[in-house]
N, C-alpha and C positions, 0 to 999 in steps of 0.2 A: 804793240804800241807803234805806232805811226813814226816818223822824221817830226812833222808837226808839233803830236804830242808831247816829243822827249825833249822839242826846243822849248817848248812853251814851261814844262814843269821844269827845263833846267833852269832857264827865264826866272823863275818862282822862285827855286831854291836860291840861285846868286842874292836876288833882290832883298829874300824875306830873311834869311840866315848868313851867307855868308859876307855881304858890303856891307851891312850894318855892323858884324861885330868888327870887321877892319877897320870903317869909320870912327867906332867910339874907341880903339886900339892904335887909332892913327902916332900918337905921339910915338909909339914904339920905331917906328920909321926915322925918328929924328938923327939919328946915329948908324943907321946902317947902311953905310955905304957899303960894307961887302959885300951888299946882295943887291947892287947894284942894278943886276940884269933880271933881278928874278922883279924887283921893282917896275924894271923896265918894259917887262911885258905885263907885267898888272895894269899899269897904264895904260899900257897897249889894247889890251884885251877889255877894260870899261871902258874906252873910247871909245871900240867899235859896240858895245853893247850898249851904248847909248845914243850908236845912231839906227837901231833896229827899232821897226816899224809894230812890231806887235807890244812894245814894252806900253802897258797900262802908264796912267799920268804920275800913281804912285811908284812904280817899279823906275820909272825915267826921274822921278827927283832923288830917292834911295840912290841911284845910282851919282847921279850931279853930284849929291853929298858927297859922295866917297870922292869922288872927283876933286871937291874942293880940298877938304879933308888930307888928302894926299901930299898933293901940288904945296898947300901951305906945311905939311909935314919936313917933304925932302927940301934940300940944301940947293940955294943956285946953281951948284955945280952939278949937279944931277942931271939938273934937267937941262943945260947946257951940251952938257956933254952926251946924252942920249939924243939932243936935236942932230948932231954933228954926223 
């Protein structure tokens, strides 16, 4: 399988199984600050897969979601402090 191939079906798998169940798990978020960092590269990490050029119309709003999903999850201080 190709580099291509393995971005595109990881692509798949994030979209179609993993951000959707985080998204509808979001609230679990509401209280964990001690995984602050592992948060912080979640973030990190559907940001940048949301500015990748092969994500389908539905794979880039799956994603959005979880995006919003998140942000409205974590605590102002979160994301304060991860800007810093």
């Amino acid at each position: 399988m190709g580099d291509c191939d393995m971005a595109l079906a990881l692509n798949r798998y994030l979209c179609n199984a993993v951000l959707p169940l985080l998204t509808n798990n979001s609230h679990f978020f509401q209280d964990a600050d001690f995984a602050s960092h592992l948060l912080d590269q979640t973030l990190h990490t559907a940001y940048q897969l949301s500015k990748c050029r092969s994500l389908t119309k539905n794979q880039r709003d799956v994603v959005s979601d979880f995006l919003v999903a998140l942000t409205e999850s974590v605590t102002c201080d979160f994301l304060l402090a991860t800007a810093l």
